[in-house]
C-alpha positions as CSV (number, residue, x, y, z in Angstrom):
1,X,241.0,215.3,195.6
2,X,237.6,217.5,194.9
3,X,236.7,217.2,198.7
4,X,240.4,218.4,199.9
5,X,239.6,221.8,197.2
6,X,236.1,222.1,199.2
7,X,237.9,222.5,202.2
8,X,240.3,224.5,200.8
9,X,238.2,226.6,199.0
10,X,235.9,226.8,202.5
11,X,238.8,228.2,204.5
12,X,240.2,230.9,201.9
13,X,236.5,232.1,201.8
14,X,235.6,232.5,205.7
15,X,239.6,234.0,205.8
16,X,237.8,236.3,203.2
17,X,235.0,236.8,205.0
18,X,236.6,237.7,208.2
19,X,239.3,240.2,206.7
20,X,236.5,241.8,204.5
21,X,234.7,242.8,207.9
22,X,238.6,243.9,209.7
23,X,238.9,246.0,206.4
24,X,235.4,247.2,205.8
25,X,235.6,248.7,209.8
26,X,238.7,250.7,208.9
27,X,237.3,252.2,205.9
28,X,233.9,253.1,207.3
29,X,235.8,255.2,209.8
30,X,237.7,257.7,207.0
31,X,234.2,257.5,204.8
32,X,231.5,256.4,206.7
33,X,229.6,253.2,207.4
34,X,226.2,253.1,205.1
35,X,229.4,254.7,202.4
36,X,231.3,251.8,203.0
37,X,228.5,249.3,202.1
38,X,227.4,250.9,199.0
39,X,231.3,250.9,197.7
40,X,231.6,247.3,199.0
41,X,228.7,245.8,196.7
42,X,229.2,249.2,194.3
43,X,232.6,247.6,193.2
44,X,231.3,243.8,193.6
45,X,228.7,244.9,191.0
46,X,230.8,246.2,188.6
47,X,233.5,243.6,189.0
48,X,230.8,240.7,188.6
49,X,229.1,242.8,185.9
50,X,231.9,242.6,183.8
51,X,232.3,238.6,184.2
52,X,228.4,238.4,183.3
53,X,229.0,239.9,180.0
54,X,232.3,237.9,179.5
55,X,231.8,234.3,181.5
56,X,227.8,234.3,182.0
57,X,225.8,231.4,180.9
58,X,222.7,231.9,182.2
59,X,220.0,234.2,181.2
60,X,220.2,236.9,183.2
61,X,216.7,238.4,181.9
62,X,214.6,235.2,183.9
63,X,215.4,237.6,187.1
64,X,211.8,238.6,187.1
65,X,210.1,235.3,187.2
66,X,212.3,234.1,190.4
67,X,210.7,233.3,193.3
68,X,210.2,237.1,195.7
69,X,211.8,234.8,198.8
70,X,215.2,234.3,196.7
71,X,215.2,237.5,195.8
72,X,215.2,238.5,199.4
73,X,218.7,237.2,199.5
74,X,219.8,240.6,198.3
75,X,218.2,242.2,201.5
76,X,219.8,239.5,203.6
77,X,223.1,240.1,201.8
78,X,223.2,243.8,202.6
79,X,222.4,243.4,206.4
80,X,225.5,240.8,206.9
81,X,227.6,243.6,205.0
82,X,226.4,246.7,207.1
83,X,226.0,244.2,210.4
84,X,229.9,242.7,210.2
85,X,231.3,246.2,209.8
86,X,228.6,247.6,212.4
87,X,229.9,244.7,215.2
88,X,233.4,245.2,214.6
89,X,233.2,249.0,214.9
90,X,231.6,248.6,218.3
């Protein structure tokens, strides 16, 4: 039963993924492109801000003794953001 929620779980999230980039395009032509990112993870901050404070169970404040590499992540997330909504625009 867990595995058949992976997959489950797996398609809803690439569906996600791929109407996120359909959406994103649209927008970024009535406000911009680099606009369009910052309002993308502007309102994913805020929205996952607000279940930190509420749901978190970790400890938020260890952020500075990660690893630099995994911190990179945030870089990498930003390019796929700007790079989806760049691809589909072209």
């Amino acid at each position: 039963m867990l595995s058949l929620l992976v997959v489950f779980l797996t398609l809803v999230g690439g569906a996600a993924v791929s109407t996120q980039s359909s959406l994103n395009s649209r927008l970024s032509k009535t406000i911009g492109l680099i606009e369009t990112v910052f309002f993308s993870f502007g309102s994913g901050a805020l929205i996952l801000g607000v279940l930190v404070v509420f749901f978190g169970s970790g400890n938020i404040s260890e952020l500075i003794h990660a690893p630099k590499l995994e911190l990179f992540a945030v870089f990498l997330g930003i390019a796929f953001v700007f790079l989806s909504i760049l691809t589909v625009l072209i």
